[in-house]
N, C-alpha and C positions, 0 to 999 in steps of 0.2 A: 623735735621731740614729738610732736602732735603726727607728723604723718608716720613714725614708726608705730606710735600706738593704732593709729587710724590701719596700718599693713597686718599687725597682730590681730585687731579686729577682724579684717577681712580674711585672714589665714584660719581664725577660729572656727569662724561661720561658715568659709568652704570646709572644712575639717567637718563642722557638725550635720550640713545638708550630706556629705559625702558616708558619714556612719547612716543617714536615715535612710538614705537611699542604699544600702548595702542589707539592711533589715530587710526592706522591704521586698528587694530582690531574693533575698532567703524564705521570707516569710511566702511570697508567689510560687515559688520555684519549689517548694515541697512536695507537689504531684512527682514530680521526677524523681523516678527512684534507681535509675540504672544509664547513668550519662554514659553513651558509647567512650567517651574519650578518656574518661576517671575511669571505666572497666577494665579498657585495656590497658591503662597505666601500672593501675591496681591488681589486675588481674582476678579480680572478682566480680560479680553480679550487685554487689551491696556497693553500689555507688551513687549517692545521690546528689543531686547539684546543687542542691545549698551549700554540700559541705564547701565547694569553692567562695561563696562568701563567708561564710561561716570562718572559715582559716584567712582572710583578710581583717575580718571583725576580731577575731582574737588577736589579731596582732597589732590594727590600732587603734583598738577601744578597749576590748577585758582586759589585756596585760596591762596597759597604763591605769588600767578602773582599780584592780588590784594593787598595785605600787603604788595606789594614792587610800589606800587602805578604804578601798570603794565596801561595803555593805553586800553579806551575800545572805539570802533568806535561810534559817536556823531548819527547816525542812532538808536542806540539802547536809545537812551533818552526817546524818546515818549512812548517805553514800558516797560522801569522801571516805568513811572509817571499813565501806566494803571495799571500795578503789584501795585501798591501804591494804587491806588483807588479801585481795588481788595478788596483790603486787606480789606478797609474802608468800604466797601458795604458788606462785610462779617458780618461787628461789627452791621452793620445797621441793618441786615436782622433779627438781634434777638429782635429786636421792631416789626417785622409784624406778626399779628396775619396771624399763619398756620398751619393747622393741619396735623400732623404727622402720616405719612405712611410708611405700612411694619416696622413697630420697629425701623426705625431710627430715630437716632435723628439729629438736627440741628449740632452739635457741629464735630459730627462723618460723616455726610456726608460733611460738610465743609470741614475738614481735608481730607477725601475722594478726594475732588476735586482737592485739593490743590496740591496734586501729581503729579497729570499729567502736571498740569500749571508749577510747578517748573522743572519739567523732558525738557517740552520745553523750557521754559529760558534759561535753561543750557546748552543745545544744542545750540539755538540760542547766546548766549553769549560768550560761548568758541568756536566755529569755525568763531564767529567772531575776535576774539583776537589772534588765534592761527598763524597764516598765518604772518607775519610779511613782507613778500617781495613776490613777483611773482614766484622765482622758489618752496617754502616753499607752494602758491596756488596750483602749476602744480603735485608735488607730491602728496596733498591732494586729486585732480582729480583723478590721478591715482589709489590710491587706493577706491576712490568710484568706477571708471569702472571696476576695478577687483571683488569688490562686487556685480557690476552690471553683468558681466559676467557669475562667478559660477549664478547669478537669472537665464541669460538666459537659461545656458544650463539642470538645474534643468528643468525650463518651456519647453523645447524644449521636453526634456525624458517622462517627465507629460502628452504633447499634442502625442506623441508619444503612449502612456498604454492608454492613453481615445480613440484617434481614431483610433487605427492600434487593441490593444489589450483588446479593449472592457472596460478598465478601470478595467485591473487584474493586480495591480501594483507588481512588485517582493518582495520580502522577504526582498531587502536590501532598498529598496527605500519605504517600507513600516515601515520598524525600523527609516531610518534614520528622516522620516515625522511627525513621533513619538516621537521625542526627539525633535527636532530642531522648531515643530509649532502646534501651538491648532487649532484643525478646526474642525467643524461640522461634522456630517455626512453626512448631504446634500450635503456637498463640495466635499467630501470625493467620494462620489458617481456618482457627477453632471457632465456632459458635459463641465463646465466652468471651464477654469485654472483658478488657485488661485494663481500659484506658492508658495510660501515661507508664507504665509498670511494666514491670519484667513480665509475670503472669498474670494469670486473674485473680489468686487466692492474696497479692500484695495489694492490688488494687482493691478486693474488701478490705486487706488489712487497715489501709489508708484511710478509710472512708469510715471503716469502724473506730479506729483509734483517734481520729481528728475530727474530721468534717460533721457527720452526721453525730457524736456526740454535742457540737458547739450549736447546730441546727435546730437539734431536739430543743436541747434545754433555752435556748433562745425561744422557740414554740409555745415548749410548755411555761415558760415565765413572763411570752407576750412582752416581753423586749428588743430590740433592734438596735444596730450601730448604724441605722443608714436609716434617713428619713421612711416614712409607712406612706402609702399608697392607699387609701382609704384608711380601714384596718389591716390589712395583708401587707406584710415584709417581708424584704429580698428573704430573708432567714426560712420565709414559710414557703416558697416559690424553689428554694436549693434544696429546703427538705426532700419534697416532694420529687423533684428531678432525681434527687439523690437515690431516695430508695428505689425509684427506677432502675436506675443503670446497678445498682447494687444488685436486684436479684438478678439483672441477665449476666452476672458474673456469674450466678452459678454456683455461690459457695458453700460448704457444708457446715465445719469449722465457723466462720464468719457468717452464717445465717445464723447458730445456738448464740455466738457472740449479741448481733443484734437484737435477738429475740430479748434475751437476759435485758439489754437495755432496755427495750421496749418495755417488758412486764415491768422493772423498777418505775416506770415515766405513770404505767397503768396503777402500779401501787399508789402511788403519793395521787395518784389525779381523783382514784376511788377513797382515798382516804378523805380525801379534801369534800369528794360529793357525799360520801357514807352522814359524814358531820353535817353537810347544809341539811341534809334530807332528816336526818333523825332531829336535830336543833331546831331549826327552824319551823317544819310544822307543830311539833312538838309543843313549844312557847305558843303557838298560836292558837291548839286548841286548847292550852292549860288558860288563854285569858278567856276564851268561848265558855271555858265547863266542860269539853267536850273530852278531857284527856283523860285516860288512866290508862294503866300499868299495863293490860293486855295490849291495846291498840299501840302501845311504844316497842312491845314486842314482834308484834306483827309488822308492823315497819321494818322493823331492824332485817325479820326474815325474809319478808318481799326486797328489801335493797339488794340483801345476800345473795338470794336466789338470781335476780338481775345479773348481777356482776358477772355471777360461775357462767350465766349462758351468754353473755357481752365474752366473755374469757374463750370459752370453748366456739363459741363460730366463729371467732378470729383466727383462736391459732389453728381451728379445720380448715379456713380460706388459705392462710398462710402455707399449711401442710400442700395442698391442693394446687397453688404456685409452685411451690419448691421442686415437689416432686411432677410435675407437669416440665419445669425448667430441667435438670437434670434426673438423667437414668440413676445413679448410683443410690438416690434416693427414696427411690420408685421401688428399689428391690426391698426396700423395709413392709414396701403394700401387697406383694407379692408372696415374701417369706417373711413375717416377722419373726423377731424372736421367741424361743419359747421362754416360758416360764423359769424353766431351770437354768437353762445360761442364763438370764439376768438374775439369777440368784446366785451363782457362779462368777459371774462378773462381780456383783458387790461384795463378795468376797475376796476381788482380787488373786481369782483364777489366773496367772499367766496365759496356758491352754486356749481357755474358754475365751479370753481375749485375742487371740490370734484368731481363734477359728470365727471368730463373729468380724475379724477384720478383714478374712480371705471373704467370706460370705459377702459381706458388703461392699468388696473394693475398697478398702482400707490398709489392706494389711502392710505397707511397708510403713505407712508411718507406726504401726502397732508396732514390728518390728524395731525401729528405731529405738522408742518410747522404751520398751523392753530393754533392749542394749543398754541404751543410756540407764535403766534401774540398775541393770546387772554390775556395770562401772561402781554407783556411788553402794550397792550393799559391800563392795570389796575394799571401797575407799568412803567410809560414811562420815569422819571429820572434816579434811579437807578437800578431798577431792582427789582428782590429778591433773591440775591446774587448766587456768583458762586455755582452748583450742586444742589441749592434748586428747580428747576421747576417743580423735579420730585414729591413735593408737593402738588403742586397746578395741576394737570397732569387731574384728574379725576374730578376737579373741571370746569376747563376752556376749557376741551375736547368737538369739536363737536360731538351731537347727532349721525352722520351716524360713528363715532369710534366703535361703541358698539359693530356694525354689522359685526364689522372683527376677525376673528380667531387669528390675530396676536397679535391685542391691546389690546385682552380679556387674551392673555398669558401672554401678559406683565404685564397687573393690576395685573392678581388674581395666575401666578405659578412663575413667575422670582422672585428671591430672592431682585433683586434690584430694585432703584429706576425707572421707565419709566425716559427717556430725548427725547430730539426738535427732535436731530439726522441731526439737520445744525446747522454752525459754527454761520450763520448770525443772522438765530433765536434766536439763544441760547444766544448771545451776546447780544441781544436786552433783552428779555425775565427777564435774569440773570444779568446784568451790566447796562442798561437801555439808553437812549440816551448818557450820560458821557461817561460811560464805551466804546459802543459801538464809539461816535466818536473819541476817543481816539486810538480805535486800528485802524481806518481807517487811523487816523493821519500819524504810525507808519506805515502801506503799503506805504502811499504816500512816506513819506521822502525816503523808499527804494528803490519805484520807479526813485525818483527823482538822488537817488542816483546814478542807472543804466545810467540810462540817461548820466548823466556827465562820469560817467568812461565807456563808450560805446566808447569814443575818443582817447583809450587809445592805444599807440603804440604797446602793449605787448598782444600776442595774448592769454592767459592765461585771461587777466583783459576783454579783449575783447568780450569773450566768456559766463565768468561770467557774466555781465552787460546783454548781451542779453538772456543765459538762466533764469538771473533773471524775467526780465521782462517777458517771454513766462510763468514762471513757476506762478506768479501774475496776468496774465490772467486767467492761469485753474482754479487756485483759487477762482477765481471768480465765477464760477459753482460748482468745487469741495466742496466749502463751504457750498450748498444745499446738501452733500449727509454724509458728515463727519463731526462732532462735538467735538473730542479728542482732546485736548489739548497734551496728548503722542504721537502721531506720529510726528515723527521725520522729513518728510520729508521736510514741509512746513520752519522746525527754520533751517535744514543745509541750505539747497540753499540760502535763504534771508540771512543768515549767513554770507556764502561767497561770494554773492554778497558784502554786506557792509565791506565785508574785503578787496574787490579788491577794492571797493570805497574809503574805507581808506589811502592805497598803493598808488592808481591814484593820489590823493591829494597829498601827500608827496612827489610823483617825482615831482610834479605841483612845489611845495612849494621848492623842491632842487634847479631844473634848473632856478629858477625865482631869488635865492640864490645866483648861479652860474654866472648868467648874473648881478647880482649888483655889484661881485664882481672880474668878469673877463670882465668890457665892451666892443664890438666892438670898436676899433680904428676908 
C-alpha cells in the first residue's frame, strides 16, 4: 500500500515539475513569432512557438483545471461572451451574399481564422488562471525577462553585423535565424532590427506590448524580481538596452505607441513631483511666516513652466532620433502638413487621408484602413464575420489602391486572402458594432481591473496593474498597425494583469475575513 502511494507521489511531482517547466518554456519562447516549422504547417507568418507548449499545457493542465471546476478570473467574462457572438456572426456570414475569392471558400477561411483567435484565448485564459498567489506571478516574470533577455542580446549581435559589419551576418547566427524565424529578405537585408520577428514593425509590436511595458513600470515603481545590484536592477539595465534596439527598428506606428506610454509614466511622475514641490516647501514656510498666497502661486507657475520645457526638449530629442533613424519621417521636416488637411483630416476627410498617406509613404495602410470602413458602413451590426473582409477587399477598395505596387501584389500574386491589417478595423469591418463593443467592454473591465490592484501592497501585483495599463495604451495605436489574433503578446500581459487583479481581491476578501473574525478589542 505504501509504495503505490509513495509511485502516485512520485507521478504527481513529475506531472507538476513537467507543467512548470512547460510554462516556462512558453513564457521564454515568446520572442519567436514566426517558427519556420508551424509556418509552413500553418501556412501563415502568425506562428509563434509557444503556441507548441501552449497546446501541451491545455491539454494536461487547463482541460483537467477546468473539469475540476478550477477558478477563472471574472475579467475574462466579457470575452468568452465575444468568443460566443464570434461564433454567431460566423453562422450569420453564410446568409450574406459574397463573392468568393482566390479559391476560398467561406467555411475554410472561417476555420482559417478561427485559429489564431483560439491560440489567443488560450494564452489569455491560462496565464490568467495559472498564477494562483504573488510569489507563483514573480516567477512567471522571471521567466518572461529571461526570454526578454536572450531577445536583447540576439538584437544587440544583429545591430552589431548591420552597423559595424555591413550586415555580413556569421555562419552561426545565420543557421541559427534559420531555424528559429521566417523573415523576408528585405528584413534580411534592411537596416532595421527585426530581432526574433518576421519584420521589424512586430518586433516593436513585441517590445511595446510586453517587455518594455513590464520594464517601465518595474522603473518607475523601483521594484524588481531579481536581487538589485547596489540600487540598479536587471529591470533598469533591459530598459535601457531595450529602448535601444527599439528605435533601430525604425518604427512609426510603434514609436506614437511608445511615446503614449512614456508621457503616461511622465504624467504620474510630474504629478507625484508637482505635490512634493508645492506641499512641502509650502508647510515649510507656513511654519517660518514666510508663506502667502502669491508666493504658492508662483510656485505652482515656475513647476508648470519647468515641465512644458522638460516636455518639449524631450520629445524634440526624441523627434530628432526618429527622424534621423528613418526617411519616411524626415519627410514630415521637409513638407509638413498644412493647416487645412489637418483640419480635413479631423474631420475625417477620406481624400485628405489618402493624400497625406501617398505624401508620407503611408498610403497602403490608409488604403486598408479605408476598405476595412467601407466593409463595416455596409455591415455596421455585425459585420461579415471573422476572416471574411478579405472578400469584399476589391469591392469596397478606394480607387487610389490600384496605383500601389503593394495592393496589386496582394489581389493578383499572394496566395491569400488581402485583410484591414488593424485590429480596430477589422473588428469593426468583421464583428460589426456588437462585436466590436464588446471587446471594448473586455479592455475596459481590465483596465478597471488595474486600476483597483494598483493598491496593492505586493510589489509583484503592483507592477502588473501598471504595466497593464501602459501596455492598453500602446494598444491603443498598436491596434492601427497589427490585426492577428496570434500574437501573443497583447492575451499574456492583460493575462496577468487579471491574475494579480484576481489575487489583490482575495487578500482584500482574507483580511476583511480576518478582521470579522479576530475584532480589535
Amino acid at each position: 500500500m505504501g509504495s503505490r502511494y509513495d509511485f502516485r507521489s512520485i507521478v504527481f511531482r513529475g506531472w507538476q515539475w513537467g507543467v512548470s517547466a512547460l510554462w516556462i518554456l512558453m513564457l521564454v519562447g515568446l520572442p519567436l513569432t514566426s517558427l519556420p516549422i508551424l509556418a509552413r504547417q500553418w501556412g501563415a507568418v502568425v506562428a509563434p512557438f509557444s503556441a507548441i507548449p501552449l497546446a501541451i499545457l491545455a491539454l494536461v493542465w487547463f482541460l483537467p483545471y477546468l473539469l475540476r471546476c478550477g477558478e477563472l478570473p471574472v475579467e475574462g467574462i466579457p470575452l468568452a461572451v465575444f468568443g460566443m457572438v464570434v461564433l454567431a456572426i460566423a453562422a450569420y456570414a453564410n446568409f450574406l451574399d459574397m463573392a468568393y475569392f482566390k479559391d476560398k471558400t467561406l467555411l475554410s477561411q472561417t476555420l482559417r481564422s478561427f485559429i489564431p483567435v483560439g491560440i489567443g484565448f488560450a494564452f489569455y485564459f491560462m496565464a490568467s488562471s495559472w498564477p494562483h498567489d504573488a510569489p507563483r506571478l514573480r516567477r512567471m516574470l522571471q521567466a518572461i525577462y529571461l526570454g526578454g533577455a536572450l531577445l536583447l542580446v540576439w538584437s544587440v549581435a544583429e545591430a552589431i553585423v548591420v552597423y559595424v559589419y555591413q550586415g555580413q551576418f556569421p555562419v552561426i547566427m545565420s543557421a541559427i535565424r534559420s531555424a528559429l524565424v521566417l523573415q523576408t529578405q528585405t528584413v534580411e537585408t534592411g537596416s532595421r532590427l527585426s530581432g526574433l520577428s518576421y519584420e521589424a514593425s512586430w518586433f516593436a509590436h513585441q517590445l511595446n506590448m510586453l517587455y518594455l511595458p513590464l520594464w517601465l513600470a518595474a522603473t518607475y515603481q523601483r521594484t524588481s524580481v531579481f536581487p538589485r545590484l547596489w540600487k540598479i536592477s536587471l529591470e533598469n539595465l533591459f530598459l535601457i538596452v531595450g529602448i535601444g534596439v527599439f528605435f533601430l527598428s525604425s518604427p512609426r506606428i510603434g514609436l506614437v505607441a511608445f511615446l503614449l506610454m512614456l508621457a503616461f509614466i511622465f504624467l504620474k511622475l510630474n504629478i507625484a513631483i508637482y505635490r512634493w514641490v508645492i506641499h512641502n516647501p509650502a508647510r515649510r514656510w507656513m511654519r517660518q511666516g514666510k508663506y502667502s498666497y502669491l508666493v504658492k502661486v508662483l510656485v505652482r507657475i515656475l513647476v508648470v513652466v519647468m515641465f512644458i520645457g522638460l516636455y518639449f526638449g524631450f520629445g524634440t530629442l526624441v523627434w530628432k532620433i526618429a527622424t534621423g533613424r528613418d526617411w519616411r519621417l524626415a519627410l514630415v521636416n521637409v513638407s509638413p502638413p498644412s493647416k487645412a488637411q489637418i483640419q480635413e483630416i479631423l474631420h475625417f476627410d477620406e481624400n485628405s487621408l489618402m493624400n497625406l498617406g501617398y505624401k508620407y509613404a503611408f498610403l497602403e495602410r490608409t488604403v486598408y484602413w479605408i476598405d476595412g470602413w467601407h466593409i463595416f458602413n455596409d455591415y455596421p451590426w455585425l459585420g461579415v464575420g471573422l476572416g471574411n473582409a478579405g472578400f469584399f477587399f476589391q469591392s469596397h477598395m478606394p480607387a487610389i489602391g490600384w496605383s500601389s505596387y503593394e495592393i496589386r501584389d496582394v489581389i493578383y500574386r499572394n496566395s491569400s486572402l488581402p485583410n484591414i491589417k488593424s485590429m480596430w478595423f477589422r473588428l469593426l469591418a468583421e464583428t460589426g458594432i456588437v462585436g466590436f463593443s464588446i471587446f471594448i467592454i473586455w479592455l475596459v473591465v481590465i483596465l478597471q481591473s488595474t486600476l483597483c490592484s494598483q493598491h496593492s501592497r505586493n510589489d509583484t501585483i503592483r507592477t502588473l496593474a501598471l504595466a497593464g495599463q501602459l501596455a492598453l495604451l500602446a494598444f491603443l495605436i498598436e491596434g492601427l498597425s497589427v490585426d492577428s489574433f496570434g500574437l501573443p503578446y497583447l492575451w499574456v500581459i492583460v493575462g496577468l494583469a487579471a491574475a494579480a487583479g484576481r489575487i489583490y481581491r482575495q487578500e482584500i476578501s482574507s483580511q476583511s475575513v480576518q478582521k470579522q473574525e479576530f475584532p480589535p478589542s
